[in-house]
C-alpha positions in Angstrom: -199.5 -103.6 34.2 -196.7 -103.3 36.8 -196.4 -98.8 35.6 -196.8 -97.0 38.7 -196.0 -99.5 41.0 -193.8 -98.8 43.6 -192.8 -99.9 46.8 -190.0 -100.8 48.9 -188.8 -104.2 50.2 -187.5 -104.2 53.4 -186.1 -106.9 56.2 -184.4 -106.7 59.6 -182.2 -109.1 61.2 -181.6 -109.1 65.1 -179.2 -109.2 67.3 -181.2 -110.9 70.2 -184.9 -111.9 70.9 -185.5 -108.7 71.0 -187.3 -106.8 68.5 -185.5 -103.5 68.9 -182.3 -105.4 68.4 -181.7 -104.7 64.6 -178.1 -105.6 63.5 -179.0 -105.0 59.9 -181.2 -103.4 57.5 -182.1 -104.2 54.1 -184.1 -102.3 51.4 -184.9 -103.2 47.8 -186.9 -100.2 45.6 -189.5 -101.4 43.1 -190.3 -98.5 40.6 -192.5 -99.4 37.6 -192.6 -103.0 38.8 -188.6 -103.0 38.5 -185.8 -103.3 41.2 -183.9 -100.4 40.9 -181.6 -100.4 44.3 -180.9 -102.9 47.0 -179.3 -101.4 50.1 -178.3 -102.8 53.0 -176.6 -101.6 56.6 -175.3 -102.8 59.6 -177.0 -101.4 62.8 -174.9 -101.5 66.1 -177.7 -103.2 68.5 -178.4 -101.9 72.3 -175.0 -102.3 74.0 -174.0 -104.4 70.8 -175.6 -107.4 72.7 -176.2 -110.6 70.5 -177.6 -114.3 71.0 -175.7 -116.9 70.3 -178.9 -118.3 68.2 -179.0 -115.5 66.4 -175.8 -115.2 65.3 -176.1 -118.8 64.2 -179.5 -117.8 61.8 -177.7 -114.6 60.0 -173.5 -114.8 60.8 -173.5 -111.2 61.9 -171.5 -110.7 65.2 -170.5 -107.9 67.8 -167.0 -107.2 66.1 -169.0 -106.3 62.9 -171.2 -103.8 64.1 -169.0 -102.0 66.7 -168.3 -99.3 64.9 -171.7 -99.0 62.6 -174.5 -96.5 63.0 -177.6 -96.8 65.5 -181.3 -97.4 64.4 -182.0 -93.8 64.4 -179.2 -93.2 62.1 -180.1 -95.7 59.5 -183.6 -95.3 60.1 -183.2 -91.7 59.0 -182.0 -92.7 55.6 -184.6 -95.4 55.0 -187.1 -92.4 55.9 -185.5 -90.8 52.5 -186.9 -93.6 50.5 -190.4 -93.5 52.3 -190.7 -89.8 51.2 -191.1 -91.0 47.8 -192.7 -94.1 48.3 -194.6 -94.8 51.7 -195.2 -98.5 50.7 -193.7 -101.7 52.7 -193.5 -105.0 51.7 -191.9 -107.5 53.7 -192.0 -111.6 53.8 -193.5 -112.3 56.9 -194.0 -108.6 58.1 -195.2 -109.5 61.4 -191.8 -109.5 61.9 -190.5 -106.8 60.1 -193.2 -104.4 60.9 -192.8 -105.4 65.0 -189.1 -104.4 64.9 -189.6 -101.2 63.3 -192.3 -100.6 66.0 -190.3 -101.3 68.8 -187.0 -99.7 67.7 -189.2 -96.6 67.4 -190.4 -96.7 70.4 -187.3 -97.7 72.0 -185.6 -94.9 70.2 -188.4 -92.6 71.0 -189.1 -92.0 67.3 -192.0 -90.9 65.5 -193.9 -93.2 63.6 -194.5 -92.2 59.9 -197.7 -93.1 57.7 -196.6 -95.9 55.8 -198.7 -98.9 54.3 -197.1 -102.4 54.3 -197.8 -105.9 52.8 -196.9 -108.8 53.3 -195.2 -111.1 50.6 -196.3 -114.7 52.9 -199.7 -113.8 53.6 -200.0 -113.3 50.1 -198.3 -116.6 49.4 -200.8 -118.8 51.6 -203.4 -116.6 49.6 -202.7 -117.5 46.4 -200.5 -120.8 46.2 -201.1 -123.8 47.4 -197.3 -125.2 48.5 -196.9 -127.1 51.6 -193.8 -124.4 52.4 -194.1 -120.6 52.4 -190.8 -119.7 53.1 -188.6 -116.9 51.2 -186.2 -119.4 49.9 -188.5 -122.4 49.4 -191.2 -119.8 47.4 -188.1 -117.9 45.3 -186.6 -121.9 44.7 -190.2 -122.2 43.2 -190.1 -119.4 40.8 -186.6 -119.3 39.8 -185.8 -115.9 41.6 -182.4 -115.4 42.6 -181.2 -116.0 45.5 -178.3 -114.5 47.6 -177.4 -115.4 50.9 -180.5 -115.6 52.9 -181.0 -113.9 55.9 -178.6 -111.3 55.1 -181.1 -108.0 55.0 -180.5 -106.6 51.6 -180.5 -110.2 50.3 -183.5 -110.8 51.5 -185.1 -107.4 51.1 -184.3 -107.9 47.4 -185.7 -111.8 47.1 -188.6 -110.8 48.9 -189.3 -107.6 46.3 -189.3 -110.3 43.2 -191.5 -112.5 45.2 -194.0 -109.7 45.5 -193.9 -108.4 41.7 -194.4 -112.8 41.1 -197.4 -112.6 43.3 -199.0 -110.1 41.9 -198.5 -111.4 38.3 -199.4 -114.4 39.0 -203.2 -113.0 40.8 -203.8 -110.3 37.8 -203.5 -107.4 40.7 -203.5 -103.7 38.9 -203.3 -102.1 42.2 -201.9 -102.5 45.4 -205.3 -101.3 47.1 -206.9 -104.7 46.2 -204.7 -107.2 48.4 -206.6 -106.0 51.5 -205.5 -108.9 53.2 -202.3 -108.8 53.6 -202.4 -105.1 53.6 -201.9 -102.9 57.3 -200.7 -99.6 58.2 -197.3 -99.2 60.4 
């Protein structure tokens, strides 16, 4: 069932309330139905600015991304994977899917055709638990965890998610979750 199915997890965590803030990157590859690779990077944010909230929700800080690469740098290498595999999946990608629009607009960066899903709208879809979120739904189904909202942690914990979803609705394809499908 799962042969042929690829895609690539991905989640962002900010610096700020600012969607073009990304201070990491995370990306887990699905080939076959199978992780193959979890990556994650650090991003140095505009003017390596953070919140004090946010820094709170994830534990990155200034001193850790002073000396990492820029969106566009990063971005370039997450392009690599989308040659291959122009699919997006990300829990709650209202969010994930904003800050990669606004980070290429910021960066004045073409946007490249790429499909995403989203991993909670598919949740609310088909379970019925009073709690949607990443770790509540992978506590649920006994999916790993690593240390949650940390990008590559949760880029990989949202890619088993997704491959639990669709076993769980009987999905062959992709093409038939129209609704929590979109187009970056």
């Amino acid at each position: 069932m799962t042969d042929g199915l690829d895609f690539i997890a991905i989640d962002f965590e900010t610096a700020t309330g600012k969607r073009s803030s990304i201070c990491e990157a995370g990306i887990s590859v699905v080939k076959d139905g199978k992780v193959v690779e979890t990556k994650s990077w650090l991003v140095r944010p505009e003017d390596n600015a953070y919140s004090y909230w946010n820094i709170q929700i994830h534990g990155i800080h200034p001193e850790d991304t002073e000396n990492a690469p820029e969106f566009p740098e990063v971005w370039a290498e997450i392009l690599e994977y989308l040659t291959d595999t122009p699919v997006l999946v990300a829990h709650n990608a209202a969010f994930d899917i904003s800050c990669i629009r606004k980070s290429l607009e910021f960066y004045n960066l073409d946007t490249p055709e790429v499909d995403y899903y989203c991993s909670l709208r598919a949740a609310r879809h088909n379970y019925d638990f009073g709690c949607n979120s990443l770790g509540y739904l992978c506590k649920q189904f006994d999916i790993p965890e690593g240390k949650h909202h940390r990008a590559g942690d949760d880029a990989e914990m949202c890619a088993r998610l997704f491959l639990r979803e669709i076993k769980d609705a009987g999905w062959c394809e992709l093409k038939e979750m129209d609704y929590c499908y979109g187009k970056l």
